[in-house]
N, C-alpha and C positions, 0 to 999 in steps of 0.2 A: 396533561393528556394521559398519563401513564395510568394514573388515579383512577380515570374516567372511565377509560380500558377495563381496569379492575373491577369498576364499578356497573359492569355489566353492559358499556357501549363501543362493542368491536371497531364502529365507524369511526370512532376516535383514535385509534393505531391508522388508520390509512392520513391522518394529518401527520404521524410522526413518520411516516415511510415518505410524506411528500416531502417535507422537511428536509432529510435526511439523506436519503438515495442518490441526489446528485452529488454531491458535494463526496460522499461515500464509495460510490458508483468511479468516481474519478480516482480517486483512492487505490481503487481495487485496480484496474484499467493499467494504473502507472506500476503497480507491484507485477500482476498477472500478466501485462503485455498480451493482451487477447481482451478483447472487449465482449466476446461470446461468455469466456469463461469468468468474467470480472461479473458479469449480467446474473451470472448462473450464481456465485458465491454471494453477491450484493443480497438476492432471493433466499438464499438458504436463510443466512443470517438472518434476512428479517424473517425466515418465519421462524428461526428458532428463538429468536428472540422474543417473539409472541408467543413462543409454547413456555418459554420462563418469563414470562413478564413479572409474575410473582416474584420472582427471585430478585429482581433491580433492589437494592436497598434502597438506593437514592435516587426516585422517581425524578430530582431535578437533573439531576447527571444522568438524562437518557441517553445523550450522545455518546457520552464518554466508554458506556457501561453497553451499548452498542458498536462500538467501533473495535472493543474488545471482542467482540464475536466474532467480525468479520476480521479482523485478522488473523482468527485460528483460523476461518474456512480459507483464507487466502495462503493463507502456511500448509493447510491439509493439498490445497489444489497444487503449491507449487509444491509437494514431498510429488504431490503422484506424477506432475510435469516435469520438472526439472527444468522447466524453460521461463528465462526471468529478461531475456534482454529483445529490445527492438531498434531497428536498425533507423530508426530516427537518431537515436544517440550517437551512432557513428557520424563522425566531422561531414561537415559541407564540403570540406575544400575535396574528399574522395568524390564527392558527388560529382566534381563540376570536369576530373580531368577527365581523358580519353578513354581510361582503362577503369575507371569511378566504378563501374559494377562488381569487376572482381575485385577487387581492393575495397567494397563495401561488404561485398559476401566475406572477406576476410578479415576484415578487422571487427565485422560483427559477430564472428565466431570468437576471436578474443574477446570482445569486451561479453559476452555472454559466459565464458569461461571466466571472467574476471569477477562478473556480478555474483556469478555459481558461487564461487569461491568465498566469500562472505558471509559472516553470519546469518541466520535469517533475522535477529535486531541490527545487526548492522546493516543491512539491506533496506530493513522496512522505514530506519530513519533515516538514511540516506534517499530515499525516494520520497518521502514525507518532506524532507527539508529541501532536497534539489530537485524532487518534478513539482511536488504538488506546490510546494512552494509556502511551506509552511511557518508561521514561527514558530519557535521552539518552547514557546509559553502556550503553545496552541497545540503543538506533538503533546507535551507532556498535559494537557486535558484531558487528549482524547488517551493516550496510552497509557495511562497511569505513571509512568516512568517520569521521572525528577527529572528538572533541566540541567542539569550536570550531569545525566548520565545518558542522557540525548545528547549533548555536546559531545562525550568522551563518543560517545558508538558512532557517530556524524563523523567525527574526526578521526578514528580508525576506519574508517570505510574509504574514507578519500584516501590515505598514507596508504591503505592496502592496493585500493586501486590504481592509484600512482606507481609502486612498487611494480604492478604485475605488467603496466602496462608500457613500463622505460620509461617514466617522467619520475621527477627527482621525488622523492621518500622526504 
């Protein structure tokens, strides 16, 4: 498709955007926590990606060499937010008692303090590996980054998180 693009038929980039955008779209969604602003960075990225399309060296790794865009603009959006956590993540069991709301507005302000605190590669493959649900032969695709070193930031992110939040290190 990429080839094709190049070769003078822009109609052919709206198959790699249909391809791509959900699966990407979700992506974004689980890092941003705002689905306005996941919608907004999913958009940049493909167009800047259509403004370097030139640049792909390896038209067959479109995905890869795309999803590398979109996690600068989702790294740019959270520098300018600061806001990385959703309160889906806080436990059920806050949900179900009497007092479940403040005790959800509270522990979601922890564990947002807790995601803050994190690198942003240890953030991005901790939401890659535990929201999106990825494996870690499928992170290191898209992100260029070795499965060893997906494993190590995976598993500083959990020991971090566990530390911040009184569960055992």
């Amino acid at each position: 498709m990429v080839q094709e693009v190049l070769a003078g038929n822009p109609e052919a980039y709206r198959i790699l955007v249909e391809r791509y955008r959900k699966a990407f779209g979700r992506y974004a969604v689980s890092l941003l926590r705002d689905s306005d602003a996941a919608a907004d960075a999913v958009q940049e990225a493909f167009i800047r990606a259509y403004d370097g399309l030139a640049g792909c060296r390896e038209p067959e790794r479109f995905g890869a060499w795309f999803f590398r865009i979109l996690q600068n603009q989702c790294r740019n959006a959270l520098a300018r937010r600061r806001d990385t956590v959703d309160t889906e993540l806080v436990p059920l069991v806050a949900r179900e008692r009497a007092d479940g709301a403040v005790e959800q507005g509270e522990l979601a302000g922890v564990l947002r303090a807790a995601l803050d605190s994190l690198t942003a590669e240890q953030r991005e493959a901790f939401v890659m590996k535990h929201v999106d649900g990825r494996s870690y032969e499928e992170m290191a695709e898209l992100s260029g980054v070795g499965v060893d070193a997906l494993k190590m930031r995976v598993h500083r992110a959990r020991d971090a998180l566990r530390a911040m939040l009184g569960g055992e290190a």
